[in-house]
N, C-alpha and C positions, 0 to 999 in steps of 0.2 A: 504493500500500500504506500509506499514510501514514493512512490514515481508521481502522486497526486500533490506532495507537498510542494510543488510546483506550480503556482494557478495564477489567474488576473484576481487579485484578492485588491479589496477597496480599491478596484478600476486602474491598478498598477503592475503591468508583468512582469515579474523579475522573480529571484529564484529567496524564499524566503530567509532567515536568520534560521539554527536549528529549532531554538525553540518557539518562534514564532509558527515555523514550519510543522512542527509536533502540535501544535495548538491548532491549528490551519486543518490538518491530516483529522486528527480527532473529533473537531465539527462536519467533516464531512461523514464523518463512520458515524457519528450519534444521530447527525440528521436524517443521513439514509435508513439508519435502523429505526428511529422514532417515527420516518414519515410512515414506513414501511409497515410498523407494527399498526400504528395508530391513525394514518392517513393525516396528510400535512394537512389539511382544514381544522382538524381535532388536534393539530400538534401546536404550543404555545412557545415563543421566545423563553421564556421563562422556565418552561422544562427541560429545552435545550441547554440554557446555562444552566441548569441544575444538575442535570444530567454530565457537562463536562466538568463541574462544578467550581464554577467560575462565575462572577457577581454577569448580573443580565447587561449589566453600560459596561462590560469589558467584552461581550459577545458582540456590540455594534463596532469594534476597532479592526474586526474582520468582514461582517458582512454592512450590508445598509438593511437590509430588512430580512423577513423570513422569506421572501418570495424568491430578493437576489440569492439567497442562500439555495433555495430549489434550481434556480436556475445556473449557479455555479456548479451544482451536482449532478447535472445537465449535463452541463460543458463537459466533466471530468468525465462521467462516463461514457460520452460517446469519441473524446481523446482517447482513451482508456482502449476501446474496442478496435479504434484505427487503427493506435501506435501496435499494438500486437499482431495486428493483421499485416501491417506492410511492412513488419520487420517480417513475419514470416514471410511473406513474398521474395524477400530481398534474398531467400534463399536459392529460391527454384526461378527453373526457368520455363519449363516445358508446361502448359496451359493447364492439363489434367492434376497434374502434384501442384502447380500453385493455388486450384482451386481446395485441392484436398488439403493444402498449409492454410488457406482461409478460413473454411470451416473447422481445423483445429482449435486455431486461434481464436476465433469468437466465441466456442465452448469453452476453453481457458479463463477469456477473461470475465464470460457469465458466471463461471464455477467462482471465481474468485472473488466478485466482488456484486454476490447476489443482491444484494438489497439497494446498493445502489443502482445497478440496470433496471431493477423492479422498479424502481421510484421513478426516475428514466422515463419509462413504457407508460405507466402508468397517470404519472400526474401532469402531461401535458398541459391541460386545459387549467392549470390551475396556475403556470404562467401568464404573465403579462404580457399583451399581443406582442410587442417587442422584441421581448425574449424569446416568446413560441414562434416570432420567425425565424429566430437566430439560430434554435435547438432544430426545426424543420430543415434550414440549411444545411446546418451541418450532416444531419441525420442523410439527407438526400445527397450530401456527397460520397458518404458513405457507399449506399445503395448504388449510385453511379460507378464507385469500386468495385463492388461486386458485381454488377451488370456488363463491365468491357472485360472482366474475367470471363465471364461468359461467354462473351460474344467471340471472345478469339479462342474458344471453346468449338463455337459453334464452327467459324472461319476455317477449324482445323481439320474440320468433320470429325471429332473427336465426340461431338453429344449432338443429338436432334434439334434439326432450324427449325421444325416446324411451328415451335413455340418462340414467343418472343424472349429475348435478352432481358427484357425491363420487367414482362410477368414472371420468369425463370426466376431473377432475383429477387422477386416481393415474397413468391413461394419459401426460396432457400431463408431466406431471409427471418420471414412465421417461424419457419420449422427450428431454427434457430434461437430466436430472441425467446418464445416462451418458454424456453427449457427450466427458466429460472422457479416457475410454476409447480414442477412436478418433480424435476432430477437434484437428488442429492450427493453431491459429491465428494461426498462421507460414506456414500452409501458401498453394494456389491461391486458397483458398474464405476469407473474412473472418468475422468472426461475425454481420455483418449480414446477410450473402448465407446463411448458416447458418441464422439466423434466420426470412429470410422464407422458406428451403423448410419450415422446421417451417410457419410461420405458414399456407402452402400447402397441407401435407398435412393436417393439424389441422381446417383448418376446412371444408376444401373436399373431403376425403377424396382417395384414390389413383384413382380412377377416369374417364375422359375426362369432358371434361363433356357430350358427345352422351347420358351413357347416364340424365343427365336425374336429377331429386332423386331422393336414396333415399331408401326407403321404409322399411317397418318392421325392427327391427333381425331378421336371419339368424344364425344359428348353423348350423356344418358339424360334422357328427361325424367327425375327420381319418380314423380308424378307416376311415369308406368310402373315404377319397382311396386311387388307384394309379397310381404310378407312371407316367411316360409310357413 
């Protein structure tokens, strides 16, 4: 967690003192776990400093409000997801393993820093239009990473054109971000072994491989499914 003590704190970027840095670090872990356990509308300034326990007028010498505080946990988390992603990249070259280094990586940095990607995901709407454009861009450049990994995927004939690049990566994308939902990586499964069943289903689809490439993409109208 120590790569967060890094941030635009009171609208200044530079790399903080240690212990400013350790103070900086610690309201981001209290806020994500506080917003996370108790939903930041229910969370009060005043729990937060209590919580790091620290007077509430020494909690405003790092943020300006509780909202900038959501939205600085924003920011870190979707740096957070980047910076692991594109150092994995920097390793490979070949289209296929640099997709499978991406999808490591974002499982990585879900597994690690749950509560904050929760908060992420979930408290959008409780920024300030501003901010929620700020957290959408960034988010979207992201996505736009994952989407030219694709595409020079697709470029390579290496995975099926017949879906777009842009829904490929909204998909991979779901199947990703909600892991923080259900997978504990504490649990039997690690997030490598997590990762390569995504990396499994993703590229190779759900289906035995007897039943041979798919073909053009199908659509079911559920409407006629019944029940067995």
């Amino acid at each position: 967690m120590a790569r967060l003590a890094t941030r635009e704190f009171g609208g200044r970027s530079r790399d903080l003192a240690p212990s400013e840095g350790h103070t900086a670090e610690r309201l981001l872990l209290s806020a994500a776990r506080l917003f996370w356990q108790n939903g930041y509308s229910a969370t009060s300034v005043r729990e937060l400093a209590a919580h790091l326990g620290i007077q509430k007028a020494s909690l405003y010498h790092h943020i300006e409000s509780k909202e900038d505080l959501l939205y600085k946990l924003s920011v870190a988390s979707l740096k957070d997801i980047q910076t692991q992603a594109r150092a994995a990249l920097e390793a490979e070259g070949d289209p296929l393993l640099r997709l499978g280094a991406l999808i490591l990586a974002h499982v990585n940095s879900m597994s690690e820093e749950r509560e904050m990607h929760a908060t992420m995901l979930t408290e959008l709407r409780s920024l300030s239009p501003k901010h929620r454009r700020d957290v959408i861009s960034r988010r979207d450049a992201y996505e736009q990473l994952v989407e030219s990994i694709l595409k020079d995927c697709q470029e390579a004939g290496l995975i099926r054109a017949d879906i777009s690049s842009s829904l490929l990566a909204r998909c991979l994308l779901n199947l990703l971000n909600w892991t923080i939902f259900w997978f504990d990586p504490d649990g039997e499964m690690a997030p490598h072994e997590l990762a390569s069943v995504f990396d499994s289903i993703f590229l190779r689809g759900i289906l035995p491989s007897h039943f041979g490439e798919a073909g053009p993409l199908k659509t079911v109208d559920i409407r006629t499914l019944k029940p067995e």
